[in-house]
C-alpha positions as CSV (number, residue, x, y, z in Angstrom):
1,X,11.3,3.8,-29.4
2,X,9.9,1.0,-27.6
3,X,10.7,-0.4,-24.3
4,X,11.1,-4.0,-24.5
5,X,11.3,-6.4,-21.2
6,X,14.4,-8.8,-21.9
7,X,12.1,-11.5,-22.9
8,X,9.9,-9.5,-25.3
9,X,13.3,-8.7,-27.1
10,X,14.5,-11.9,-27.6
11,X,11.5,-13.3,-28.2
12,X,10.9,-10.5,-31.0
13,X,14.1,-10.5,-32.3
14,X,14.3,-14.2,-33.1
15,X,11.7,-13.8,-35.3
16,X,12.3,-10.6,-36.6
17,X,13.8,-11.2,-40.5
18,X,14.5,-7.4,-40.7
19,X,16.1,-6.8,-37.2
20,X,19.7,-5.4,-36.7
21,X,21.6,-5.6,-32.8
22,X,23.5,-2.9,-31.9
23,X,25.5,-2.4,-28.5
24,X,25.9,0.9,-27.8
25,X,28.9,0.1,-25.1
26,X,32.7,1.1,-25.2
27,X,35.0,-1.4,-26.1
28,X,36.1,-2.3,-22.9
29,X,32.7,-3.1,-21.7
30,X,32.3,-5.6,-24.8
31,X,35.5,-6.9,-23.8
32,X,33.5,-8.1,-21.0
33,X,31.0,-10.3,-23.1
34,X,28.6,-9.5,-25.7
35,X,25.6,-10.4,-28.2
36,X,27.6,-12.4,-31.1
37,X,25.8,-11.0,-33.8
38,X,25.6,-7.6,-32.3
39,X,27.3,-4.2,-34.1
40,X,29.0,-2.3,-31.6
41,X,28.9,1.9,-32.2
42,X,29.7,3.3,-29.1
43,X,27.2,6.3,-27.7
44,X,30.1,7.8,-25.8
45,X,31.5,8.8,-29.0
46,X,29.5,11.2,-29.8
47,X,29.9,12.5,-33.5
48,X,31.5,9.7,-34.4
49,X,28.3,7.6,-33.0
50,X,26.0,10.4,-35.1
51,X,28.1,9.7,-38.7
52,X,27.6,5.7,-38.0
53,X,24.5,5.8,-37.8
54,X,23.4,7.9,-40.9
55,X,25.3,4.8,-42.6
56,X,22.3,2.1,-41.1
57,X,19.7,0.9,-43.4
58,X,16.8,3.0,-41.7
59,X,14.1,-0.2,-43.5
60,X,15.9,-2.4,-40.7
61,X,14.4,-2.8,-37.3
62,X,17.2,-1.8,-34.4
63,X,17.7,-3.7,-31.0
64,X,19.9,-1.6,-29.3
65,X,21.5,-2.5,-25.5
66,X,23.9,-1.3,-23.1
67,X,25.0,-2.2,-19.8
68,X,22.0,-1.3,-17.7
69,X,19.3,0.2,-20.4
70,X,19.9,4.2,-20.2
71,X,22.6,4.8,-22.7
72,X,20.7,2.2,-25.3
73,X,17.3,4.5,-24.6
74,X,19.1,7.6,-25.3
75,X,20.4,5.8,-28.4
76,X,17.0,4.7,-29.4
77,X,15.5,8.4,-29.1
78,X,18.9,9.4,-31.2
79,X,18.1,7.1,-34.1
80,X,14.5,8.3,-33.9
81,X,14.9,11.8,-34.1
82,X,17.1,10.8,-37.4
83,X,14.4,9.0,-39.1
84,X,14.6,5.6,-38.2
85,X,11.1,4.1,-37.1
86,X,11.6,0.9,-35.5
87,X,14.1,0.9,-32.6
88,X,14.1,-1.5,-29.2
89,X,15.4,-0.6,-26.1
90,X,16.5,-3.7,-24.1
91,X,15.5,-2.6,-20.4
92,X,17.5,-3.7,-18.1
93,X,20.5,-4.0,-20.5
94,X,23.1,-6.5,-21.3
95,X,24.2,-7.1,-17.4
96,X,20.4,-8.3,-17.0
97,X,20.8,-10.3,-20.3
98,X,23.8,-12.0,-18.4
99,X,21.7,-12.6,-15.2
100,X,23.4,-9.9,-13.4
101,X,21.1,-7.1,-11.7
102,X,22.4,-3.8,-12.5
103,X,22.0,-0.6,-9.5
104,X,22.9,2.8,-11.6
């Protein structure tokens, strides 16, 4: 995993031909807005997160966000420990993305 700063990750991402979103929210948090092209699997659900991911392309390059940063670098160190060699953490999360600070 790799910590990216919101403007590496963009920055990265847009150029990145091989690089998959993923929002690791619940649905009612992507209810509140989201990254269009993002795929939402949804840490909280524990096995159900685990069998989603063995279906991702581990040759693809994963940006992965929550709300505030934690539950996307969990999901990062997840998706590492599986096999998958290229994952981004977005720190600060999406609420940062938005322009919102975020206190946990």
């Amino acid at each position: 995993m790799k910590e990216l700063s919101q403007e590496e990750w963009r920055s990265q991402l847009e150029k990145d031909e091989k690089g998959v979103i993923l929002d690791v929210r619940t649905e009612e948090e992507v209810e509140d807005g989201y990254i269009p092209t993002a795929k939402n699997l949804d840490i909280y659900k524990g096995q159900e997160f685990v069998n989603e991911v063995e279906k991702l392309d581990k040759d693809k390059n994963y940006y992965i966000y929550c709300r505030s940063g934690k539950r996307s670098a969990q999901a990062c160190t997840i998706l590492d420990q599986m096999g998958f060699t290229n994952t981004y953490n977005l720190e600060g999360g999406f609420m940062e993305w938005k322009g919102e600070k975020v206190e946990d």
